[in-house]
C-alpha positions, 0 to 999 in steps of 0.5 A: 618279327614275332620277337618285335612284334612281343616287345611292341605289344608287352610294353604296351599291354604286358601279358594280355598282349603277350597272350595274344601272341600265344607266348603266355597263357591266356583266352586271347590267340594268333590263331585263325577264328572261324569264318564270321557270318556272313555280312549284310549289305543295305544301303546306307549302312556299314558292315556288320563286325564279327564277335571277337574280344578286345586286343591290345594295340602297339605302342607308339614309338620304337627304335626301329627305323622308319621306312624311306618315303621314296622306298614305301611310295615304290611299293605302294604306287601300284596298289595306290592306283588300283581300279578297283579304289574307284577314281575317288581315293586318298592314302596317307601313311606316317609315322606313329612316333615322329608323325611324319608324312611317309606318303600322301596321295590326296591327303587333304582331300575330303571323302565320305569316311563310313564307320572310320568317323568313329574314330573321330568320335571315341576320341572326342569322348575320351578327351571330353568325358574321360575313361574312368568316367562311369555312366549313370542309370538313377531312379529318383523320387519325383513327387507325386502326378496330379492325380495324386499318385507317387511317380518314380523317374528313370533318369537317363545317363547315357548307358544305351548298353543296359542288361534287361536282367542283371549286370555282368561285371565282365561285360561292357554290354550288360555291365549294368542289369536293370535287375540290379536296379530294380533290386535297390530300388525295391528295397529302398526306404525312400520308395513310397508304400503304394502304387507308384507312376514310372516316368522317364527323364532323359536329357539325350532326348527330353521329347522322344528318339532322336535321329541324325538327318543322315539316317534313313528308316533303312538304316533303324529298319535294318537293324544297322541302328536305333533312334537315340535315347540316353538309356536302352537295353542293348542299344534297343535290339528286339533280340540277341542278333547284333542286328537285329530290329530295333525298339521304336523307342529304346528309352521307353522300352526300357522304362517298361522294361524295368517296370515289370521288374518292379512288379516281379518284386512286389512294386505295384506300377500303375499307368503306362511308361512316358516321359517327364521334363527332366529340367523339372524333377526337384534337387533334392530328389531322394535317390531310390538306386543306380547301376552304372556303366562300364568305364568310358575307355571300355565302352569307346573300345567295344563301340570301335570293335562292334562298330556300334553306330548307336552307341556312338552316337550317344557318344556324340551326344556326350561329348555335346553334354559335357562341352555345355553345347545344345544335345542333338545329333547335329550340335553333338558332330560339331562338338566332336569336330571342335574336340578333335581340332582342340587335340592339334588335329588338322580339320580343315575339310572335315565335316561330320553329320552324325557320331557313326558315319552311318548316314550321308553328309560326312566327309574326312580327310587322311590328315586328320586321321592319320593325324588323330592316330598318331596323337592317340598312340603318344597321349594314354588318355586316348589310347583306347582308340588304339587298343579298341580298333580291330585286328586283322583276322582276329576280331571285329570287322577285321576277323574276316579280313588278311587272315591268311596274310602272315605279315599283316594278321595280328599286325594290323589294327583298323577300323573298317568303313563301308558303306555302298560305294564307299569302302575306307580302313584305317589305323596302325600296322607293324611294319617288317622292321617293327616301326609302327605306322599309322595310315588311312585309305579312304575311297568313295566312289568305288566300282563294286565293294568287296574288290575295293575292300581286297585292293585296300587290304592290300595296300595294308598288307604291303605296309605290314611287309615292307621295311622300305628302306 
């Protein structure tokens, strides 16, 4: 199997794969991480992942066989009707190459997703925006304040992953520094010699934080998400916890942020950070300096990994931009539901309130996602919705989870989705034969959480193990 399993993750990553499998030198390993800490559990909000790094998913398309659906729906039919699922599930398995249907039990029927919307969301950004697509941070000159003073503006790209200090050029977060920028624009000749006014111009969120309808002050309260701005400091974290409180206004405090900066390097900043229309800042604004993101298919990657519910929002809000349609949290769900139709995925039945799933009023079918799975692993420029979701017992969400499971640890790659009542996975797994398969379980109505997540990875453990022929 292991031997499979290489050939799979070679051709599509070569040896970083390779170097997960412990066959090459390298960071990455098959080997068991710590126990993760603990998760929290609000209501309303998804489960924390555990810190890991990025690993390379397999390839669609092998000449193993594919399991016989007859064989496979033996196997799966009594851990498909596990109480613990609740009366509300649905679980569909299909072929990644051929994309057919292995099993389907309520594959059409909507269920609330959780975190596994994100799916859905990284897809659309990659088709709507583009991978090696890099997000902006500017400082521009915008004139001057009525009261005469020289006011410089901070234009938002849409990078909520700034480093309140300098960028790390191995990072996704922190990939661009506030420092950086503050450098170039200190040094800039364009600056004016005086006192300077700092505004923020943020076309993600011209009068203040945004927030999807769904979201509760539970959610941005516990740290589980922050009101949306097109620019933040590590999506407005208050410190170095993953979830930690978050910054009323991120767009503000980063604003603030770069303006003691400024001030470290000579700039004198007068008056308080606020915001200014970005419809109005002149053409020909003198650009004063820029950072940039990390290139899109990295952040779409670290967003599924760390399940970062702000993040993918303003990657909601991206593909909105990009697709010329109003940017606000409803408009961006909808322009992400258009994108993925427009990748031939069936939609019927899906409805998305936010770009996370983090809030109430989503729904999801097994179909689309399935679907939208199988499609990423044949089309390259979607493959980083593959490569970015977590390996069980390695990394994310899934560290935790089929770890001491020979068969399915390093095999199965998901995105997990809790919320309370609602426990859902999906994504690729190995199977014993090594055809790859793509699958989804989605349950929203579930008794108790942590028996429904056990009952869902074992229907993912069984695919991992059985060949069913």
């Amino acid at each position: 199997m292991l031997g499979v399993l290489l050939a799979l993750v070679v051709a599509a990553g070569g040896l970083a794969a390779a170097d997960v499998a412990d066959l090459v030198p390298g960071p990455l390993t098959t080997s068991p991480p710590p126990d993760p800490d603990p998760w929290p559990d609000a209501p309303g909000a998804t489960l924390p992942p555990a810190a890991a790094g990025p690993v390379l998913a397999a390839a669609a398309g092998t000449d193993a066989p594919a399991p016989d659906p007859a064989a496979l729906a033996a196997v799966l039919a009594p851990l498909v009707a596990a109480p613990e699922l609740g009366p509300s599930r649905s679980v569909v398995v299909a072929d990644a190459a051929s994309g057919e249907v292995l099993l389907d039990e309520g594959a059409a029927v909507p269920h609330q997703p959780a975190s596994t919307a994100k799916v859905l969301t990284a897809a659309a950004a990659l088709a709507a925006v583009g991978g090696t697509t890099t997000l902006p941070t500017t400082v521009v000159g915008a004139g001057a304040g009525a009261d005469g003073v020289p006011v410089l503006a901070l234009v938002a790209g849409g990078d909520v992953l700034l480093s309140a200090g300098a960028g790390d050029g191995d990072a996704v977060t922190g990939r661009a520094g506030l420092a950086d920028l503050a450098d170039a624009v200190a040094a800039s000749s364009a600056r004016p010699a005086r006192p300077v006014a700092l505004r923020l111009a943020d076309p993600f969120a011209p009068t203040g934080p945004v927030r999807p309808s769904g979201w509760t002050d539970g959610d941005v309260g516990g740290g589980f998400a922050a009101d949306v701005t097109g620019v933040a400091v590590d999506a407005g974290r208050l410190d170095e916890r993953e979830y930690a409180p978050r910054t009323p206004d991120p767009g503000l405090a980063a604003l603030a942020r770069l303006g003691d900066l400024l001030a470290e390097r000579g700039v004198e900043v007068v008056g308080d950070p606020a915001r200014t229309d970005p419809a109005a800042l002149p053409d020909d604004a003198p650009v004063l300096g820029a950072v940039r993101s990390a290139p899109l298919a990295e952040v779409v990657e670290d967003v599924l990994l760390a399940s970062d519910n702000t993040a993918a929002e303003v990657l909601a809000l991206l593909v909105a931009r990009a697709d010329g349609g109003p940017v606000t949290p409803d408009a961006a769900a909808q322009a992400v539901v258009a994108r993925v139709a427009a990748l031939g995925v069936d939609v019927d039945g899906v409805r998305l309130a936010d770009g996370s799933g983090l809030g109430d009023g989503s729904a999801l079918t097994g179909t689309a996602l399935v679907q939208l799975l199988a499609v990423a692993g044949r089309e390259e420029a979607l493959r980083p919705v593959l490569t970015g979701l977590p390996v069980a017992g390695l990394s994310g969400s899934m560290t935790g989870r089929l770890r001491d499971d020979p068969a399915a640890r390093g095999t199965v790659r998901a995105k997990t989705g809790t919320l309370t009542g609602v426990t859902a996975l999906a994504g690729g797994v190995v199977d014993a034969d090594g055809r790859l398969l793509v699958f989804a379980v989605l349950a929203d109505a579930v008794p108790a959480t942590e028996p429904a997540r056990g009952a869902v990875d074992d229907i993912a453990a069984a695919l991992a193990a059985c060949g069913c022929r």
